[in-house]
OpenMM code with the backbone's topology and positions (N, CA, C; nanometers):
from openmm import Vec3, app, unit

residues = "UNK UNK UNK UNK UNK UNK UNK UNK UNK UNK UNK UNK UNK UNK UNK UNK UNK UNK UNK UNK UNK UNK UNK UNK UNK UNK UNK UNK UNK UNK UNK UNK UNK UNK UNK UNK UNK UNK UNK UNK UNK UNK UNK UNK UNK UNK UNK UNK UNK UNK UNK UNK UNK UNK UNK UNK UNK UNK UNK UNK UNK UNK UNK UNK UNK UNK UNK UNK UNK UNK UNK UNK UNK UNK UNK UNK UNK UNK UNK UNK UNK UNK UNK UNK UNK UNK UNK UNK UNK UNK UNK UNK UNK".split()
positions = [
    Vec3(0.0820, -0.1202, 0.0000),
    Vec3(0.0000, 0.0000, 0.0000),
    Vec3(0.0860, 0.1260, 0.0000),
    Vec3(0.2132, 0.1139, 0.0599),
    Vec3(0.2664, 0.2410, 0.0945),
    Vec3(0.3629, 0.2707, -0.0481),
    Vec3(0.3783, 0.1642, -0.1367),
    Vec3(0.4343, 0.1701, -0.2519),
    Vec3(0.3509, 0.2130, -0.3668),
    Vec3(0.2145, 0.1896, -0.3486),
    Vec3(0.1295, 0.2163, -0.4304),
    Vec3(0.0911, 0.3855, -0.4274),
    Vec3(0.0838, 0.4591, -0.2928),
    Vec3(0.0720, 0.5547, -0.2851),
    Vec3(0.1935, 0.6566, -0.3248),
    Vec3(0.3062, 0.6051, -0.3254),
    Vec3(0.3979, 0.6794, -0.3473),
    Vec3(0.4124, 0.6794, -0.4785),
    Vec3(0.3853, 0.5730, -0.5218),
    Vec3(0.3775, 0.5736, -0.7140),
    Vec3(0.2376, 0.6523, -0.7738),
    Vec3(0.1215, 0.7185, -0.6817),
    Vec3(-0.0027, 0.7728, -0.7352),
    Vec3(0.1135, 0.9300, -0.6638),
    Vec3(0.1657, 0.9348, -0.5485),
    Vec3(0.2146, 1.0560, -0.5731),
    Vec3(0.2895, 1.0923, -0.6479),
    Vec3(0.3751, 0.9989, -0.7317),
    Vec3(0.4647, 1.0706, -0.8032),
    Vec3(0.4116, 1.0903, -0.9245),
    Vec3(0.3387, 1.0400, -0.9780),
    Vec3(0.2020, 1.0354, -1.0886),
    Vec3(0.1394, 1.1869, -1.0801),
    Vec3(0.0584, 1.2197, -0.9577),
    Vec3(0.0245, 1.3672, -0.9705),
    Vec3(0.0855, 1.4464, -0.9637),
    Vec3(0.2385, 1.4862, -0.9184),
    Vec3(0.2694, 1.5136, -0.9330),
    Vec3(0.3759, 1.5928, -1.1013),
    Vec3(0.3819, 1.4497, -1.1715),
    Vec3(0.5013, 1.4337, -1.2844),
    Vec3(0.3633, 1.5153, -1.3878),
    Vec3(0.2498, 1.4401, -1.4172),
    Vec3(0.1822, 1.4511, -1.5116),
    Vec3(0.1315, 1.6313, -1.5346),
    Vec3(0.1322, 1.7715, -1.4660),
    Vec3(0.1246, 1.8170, -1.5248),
    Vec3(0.2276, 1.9116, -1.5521),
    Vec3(0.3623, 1.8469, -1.4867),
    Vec3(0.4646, 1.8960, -1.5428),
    Vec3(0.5162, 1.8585, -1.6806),
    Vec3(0.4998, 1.7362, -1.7304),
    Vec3(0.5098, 1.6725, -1.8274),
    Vec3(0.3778, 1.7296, -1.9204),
    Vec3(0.2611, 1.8103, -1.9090),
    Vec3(0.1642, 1.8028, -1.9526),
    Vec3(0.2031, 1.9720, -2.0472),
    Vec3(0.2728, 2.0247, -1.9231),
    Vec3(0.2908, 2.2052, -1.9690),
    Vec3(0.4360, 2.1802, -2.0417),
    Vec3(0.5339, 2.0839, -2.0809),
    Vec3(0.6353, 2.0981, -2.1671),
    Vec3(0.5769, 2.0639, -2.2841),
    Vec3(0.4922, 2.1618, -2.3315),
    Vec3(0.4774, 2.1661, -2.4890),
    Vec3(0.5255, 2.2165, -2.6119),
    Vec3(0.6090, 2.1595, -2.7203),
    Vec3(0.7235, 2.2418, -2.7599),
    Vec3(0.7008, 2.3519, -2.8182),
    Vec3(0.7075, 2.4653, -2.8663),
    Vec3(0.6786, 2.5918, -2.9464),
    Vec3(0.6938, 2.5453, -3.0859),
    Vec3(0.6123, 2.5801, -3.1860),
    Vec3(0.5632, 2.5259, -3.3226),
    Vec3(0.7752, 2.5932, -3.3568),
    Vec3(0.7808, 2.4895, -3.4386),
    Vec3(0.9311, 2.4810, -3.5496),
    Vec3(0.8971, 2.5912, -3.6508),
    Vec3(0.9952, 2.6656, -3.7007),
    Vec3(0.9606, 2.7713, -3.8165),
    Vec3(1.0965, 2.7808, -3.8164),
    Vec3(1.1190, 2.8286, -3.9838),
    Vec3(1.2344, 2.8591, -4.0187),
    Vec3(1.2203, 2.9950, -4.0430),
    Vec3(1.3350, 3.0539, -4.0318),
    Vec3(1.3944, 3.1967, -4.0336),
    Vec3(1.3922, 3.2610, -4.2061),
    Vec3(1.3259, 3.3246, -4.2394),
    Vec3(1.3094, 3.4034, -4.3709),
    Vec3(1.4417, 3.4440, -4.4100),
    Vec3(1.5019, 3.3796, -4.5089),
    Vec3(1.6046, 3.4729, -4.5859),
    Vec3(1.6748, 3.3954, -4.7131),
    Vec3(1.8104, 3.3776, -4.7028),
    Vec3(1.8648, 3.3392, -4.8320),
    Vec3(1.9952, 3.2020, -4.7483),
    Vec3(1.9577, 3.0803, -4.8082),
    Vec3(2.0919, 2.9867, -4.6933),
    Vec3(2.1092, 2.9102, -4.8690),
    Vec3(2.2232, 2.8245, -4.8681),
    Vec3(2.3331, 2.7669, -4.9199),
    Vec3(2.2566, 2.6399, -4.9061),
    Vec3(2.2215, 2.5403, -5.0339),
    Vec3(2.2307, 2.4389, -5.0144),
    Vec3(2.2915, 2.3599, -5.1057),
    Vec3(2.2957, 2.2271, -5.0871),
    Vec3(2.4025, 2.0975, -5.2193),
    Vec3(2.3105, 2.0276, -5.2273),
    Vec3(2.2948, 1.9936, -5.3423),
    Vec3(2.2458, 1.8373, -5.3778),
    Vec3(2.3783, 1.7687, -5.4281),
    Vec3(2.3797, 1.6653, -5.3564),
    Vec3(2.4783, 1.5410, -5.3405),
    Vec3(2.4339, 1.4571, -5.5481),
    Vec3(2.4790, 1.4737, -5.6141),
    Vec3(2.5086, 1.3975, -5.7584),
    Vec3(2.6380, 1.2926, -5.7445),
    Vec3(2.5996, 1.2133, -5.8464),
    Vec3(2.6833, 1.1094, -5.9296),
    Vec3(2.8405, 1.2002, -5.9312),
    Vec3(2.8344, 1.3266, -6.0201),
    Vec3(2.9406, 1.3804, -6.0516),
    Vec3(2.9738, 1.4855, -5.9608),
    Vec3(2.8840, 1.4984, -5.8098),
    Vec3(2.9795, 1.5496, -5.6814),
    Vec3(2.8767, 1.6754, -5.6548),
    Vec3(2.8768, 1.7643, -5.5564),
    Vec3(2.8235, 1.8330, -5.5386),
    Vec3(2.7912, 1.9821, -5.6172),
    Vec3(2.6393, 1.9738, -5.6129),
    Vec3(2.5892, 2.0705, -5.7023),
    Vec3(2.5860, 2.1697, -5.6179),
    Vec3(2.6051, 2.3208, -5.5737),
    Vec3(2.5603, 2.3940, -5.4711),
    Vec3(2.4722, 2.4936, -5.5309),
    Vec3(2.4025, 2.5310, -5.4701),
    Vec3(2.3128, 2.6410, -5.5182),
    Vec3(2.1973, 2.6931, -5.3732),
    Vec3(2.1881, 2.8139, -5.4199),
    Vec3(2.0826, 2.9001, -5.3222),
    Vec3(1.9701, 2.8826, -5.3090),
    Vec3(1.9030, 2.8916, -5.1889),
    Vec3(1.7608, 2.8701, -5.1433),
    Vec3(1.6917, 3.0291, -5.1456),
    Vec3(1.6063, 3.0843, -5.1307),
    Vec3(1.5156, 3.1493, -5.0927),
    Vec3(1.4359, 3.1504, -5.0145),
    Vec3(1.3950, 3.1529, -4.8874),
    Vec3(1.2666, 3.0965, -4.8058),
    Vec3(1.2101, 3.2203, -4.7527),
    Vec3(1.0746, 3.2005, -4.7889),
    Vec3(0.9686, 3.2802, -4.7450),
    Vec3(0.8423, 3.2538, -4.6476),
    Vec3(0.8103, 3.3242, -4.5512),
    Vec3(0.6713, 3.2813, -4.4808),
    Vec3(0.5640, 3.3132, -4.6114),
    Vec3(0.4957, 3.1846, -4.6087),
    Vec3(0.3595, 3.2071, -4.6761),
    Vec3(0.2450, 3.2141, -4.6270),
    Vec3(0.2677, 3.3546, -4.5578),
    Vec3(0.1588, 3.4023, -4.5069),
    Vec3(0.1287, 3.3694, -4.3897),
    Vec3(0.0329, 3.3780, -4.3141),
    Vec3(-0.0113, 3.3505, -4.2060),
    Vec3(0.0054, 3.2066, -4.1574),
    Vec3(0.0296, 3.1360, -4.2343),
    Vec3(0.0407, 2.9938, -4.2234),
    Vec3(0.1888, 2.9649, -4.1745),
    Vec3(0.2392, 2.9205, -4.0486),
    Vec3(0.3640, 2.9087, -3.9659),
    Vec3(0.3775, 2.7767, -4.0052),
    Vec3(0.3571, 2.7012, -4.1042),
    Vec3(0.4013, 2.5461, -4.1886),
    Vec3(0.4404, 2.5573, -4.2715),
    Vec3(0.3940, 2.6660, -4.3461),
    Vec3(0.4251, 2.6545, -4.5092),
    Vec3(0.5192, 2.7584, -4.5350),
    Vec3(0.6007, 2.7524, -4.6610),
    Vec3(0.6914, 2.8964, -4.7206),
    Vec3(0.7088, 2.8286, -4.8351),
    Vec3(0.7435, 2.9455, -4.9137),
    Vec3(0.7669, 2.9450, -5.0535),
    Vec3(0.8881, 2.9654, -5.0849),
    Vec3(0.9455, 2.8944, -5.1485),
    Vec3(1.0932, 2.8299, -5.1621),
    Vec3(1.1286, 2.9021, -5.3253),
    Vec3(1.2498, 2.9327, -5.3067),
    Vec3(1.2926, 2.9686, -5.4727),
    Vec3(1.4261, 2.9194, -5.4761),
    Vec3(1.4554, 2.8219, -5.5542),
    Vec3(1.6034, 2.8121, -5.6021),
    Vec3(1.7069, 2.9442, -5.6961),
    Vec3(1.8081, 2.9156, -5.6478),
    Vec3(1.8887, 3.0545, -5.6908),
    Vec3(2.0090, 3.0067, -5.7262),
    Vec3(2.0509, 3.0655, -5.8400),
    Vec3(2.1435, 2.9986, -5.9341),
    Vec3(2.1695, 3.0993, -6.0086),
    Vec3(2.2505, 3.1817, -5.9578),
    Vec3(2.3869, 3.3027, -6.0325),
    Vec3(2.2095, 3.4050, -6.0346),
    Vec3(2.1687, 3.4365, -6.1592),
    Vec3(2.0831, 3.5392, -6.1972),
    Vec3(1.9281, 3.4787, -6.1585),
    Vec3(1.9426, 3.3339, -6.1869),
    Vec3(1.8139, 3.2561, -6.1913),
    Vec3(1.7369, 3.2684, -6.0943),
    Vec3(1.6284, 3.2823, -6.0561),
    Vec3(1.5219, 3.2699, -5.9382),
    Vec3(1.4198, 3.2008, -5.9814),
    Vec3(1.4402, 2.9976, -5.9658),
    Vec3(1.3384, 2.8807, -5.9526),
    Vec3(1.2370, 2.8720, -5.8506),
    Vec3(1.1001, 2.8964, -5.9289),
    Vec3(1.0311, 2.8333, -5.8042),
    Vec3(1.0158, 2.7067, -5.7489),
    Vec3(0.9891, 2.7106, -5.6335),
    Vec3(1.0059, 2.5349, -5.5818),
    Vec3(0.8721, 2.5445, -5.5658),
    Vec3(0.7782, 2.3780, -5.5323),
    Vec3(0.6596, 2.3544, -5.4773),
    Vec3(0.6368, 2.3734, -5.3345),
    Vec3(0.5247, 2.4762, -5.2864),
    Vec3(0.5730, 2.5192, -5.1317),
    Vec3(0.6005, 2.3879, -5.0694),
    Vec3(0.6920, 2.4868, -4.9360),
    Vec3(0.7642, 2.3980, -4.8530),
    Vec3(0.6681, 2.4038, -4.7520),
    Vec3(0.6985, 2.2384, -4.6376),
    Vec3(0.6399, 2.2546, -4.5332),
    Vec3(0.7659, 2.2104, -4.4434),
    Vec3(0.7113, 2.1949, -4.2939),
    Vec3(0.8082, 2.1785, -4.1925),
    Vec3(0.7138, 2.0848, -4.1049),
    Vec3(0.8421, 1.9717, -4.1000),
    Vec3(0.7600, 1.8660, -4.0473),
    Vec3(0.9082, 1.8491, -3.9122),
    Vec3(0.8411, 1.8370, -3.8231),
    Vec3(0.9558, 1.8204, -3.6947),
    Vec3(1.0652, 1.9250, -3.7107),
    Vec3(1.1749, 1.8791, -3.7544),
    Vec3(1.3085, 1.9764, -3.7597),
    Vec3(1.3510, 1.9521, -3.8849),
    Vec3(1.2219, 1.9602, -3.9927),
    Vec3(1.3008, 1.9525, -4.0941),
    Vec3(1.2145, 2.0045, -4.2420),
    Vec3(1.2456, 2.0912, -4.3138),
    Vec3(1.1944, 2.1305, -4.4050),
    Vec3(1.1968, 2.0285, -4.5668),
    Vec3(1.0731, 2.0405, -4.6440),
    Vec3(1.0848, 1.9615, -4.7443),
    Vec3(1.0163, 2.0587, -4.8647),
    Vec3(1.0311, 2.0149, -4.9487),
    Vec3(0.9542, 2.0758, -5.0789),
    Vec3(1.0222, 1.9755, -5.1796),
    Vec3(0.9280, 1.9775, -5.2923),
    Vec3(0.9696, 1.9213, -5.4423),
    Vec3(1.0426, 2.0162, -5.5368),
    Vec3(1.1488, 1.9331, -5.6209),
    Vec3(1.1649, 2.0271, -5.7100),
    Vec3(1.1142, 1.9698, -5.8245),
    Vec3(1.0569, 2.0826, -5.9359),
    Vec3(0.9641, 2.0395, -6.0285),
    Vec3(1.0552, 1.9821, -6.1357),
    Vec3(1.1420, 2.0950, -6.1115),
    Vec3(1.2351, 2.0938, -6.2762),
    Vec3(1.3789, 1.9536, -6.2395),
    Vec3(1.3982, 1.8939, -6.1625),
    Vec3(1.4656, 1.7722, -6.1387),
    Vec3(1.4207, 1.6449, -6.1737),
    Vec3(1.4056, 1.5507, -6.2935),
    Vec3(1.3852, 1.4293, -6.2743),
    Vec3(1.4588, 1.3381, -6.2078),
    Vec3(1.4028, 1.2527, -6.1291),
    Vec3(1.4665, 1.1788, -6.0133),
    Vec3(1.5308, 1.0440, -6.0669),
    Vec3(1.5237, 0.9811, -6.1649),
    Vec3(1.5746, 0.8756, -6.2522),
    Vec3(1.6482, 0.9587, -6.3164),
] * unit.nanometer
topology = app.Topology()
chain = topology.addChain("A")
for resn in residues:
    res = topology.addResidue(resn, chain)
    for name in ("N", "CA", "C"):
        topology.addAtom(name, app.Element.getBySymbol(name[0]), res)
């Protein structure tokens, strides 16, 4: 009994400390970063663009950048710690 109670106290206790560590939504920072795509014939580097799209703290609008070029990408989202989008103009085969 006296084990049981000490395991319901540590229970009310833990649960709404554990309840209020809720993490703050992930967002990436608006501006211009450096990325590579890894190829056969070695690394390609080229510029990102990232934009908030709008009110929406998931989504941004991505532009590839390449010397003069400004590519649009398919918006990006953010899933955990990590951003994704398609690129249109890359066939993957």
């Amino acid at each position: 009994m006296k084990n049981l109670l000490s395991i319901a106290t540590l229970v009310w206790l833990l649960v709404p400390a554990i309840a209020s560590c809720q993490s703050a939504p992930v967002t990436v920072k608006p501006g211009q970063y450096r990325a590579v795509l890894k190829t056969r014939g070695g690394d390609l580097p080229f510029g990102l663009d990232i934009q908030s799209a709008g009110k929406d703290t998931k989504t941004y609008t991505v532009f590839a950048l390449n010397g003069n070029e400004r590519l649009p990408m398919d918006p990006a989202t953010v899933q955990g710690d990590s951003i994704g989008f398609q690129c249109p103009y890359l066939n993957p085969n």
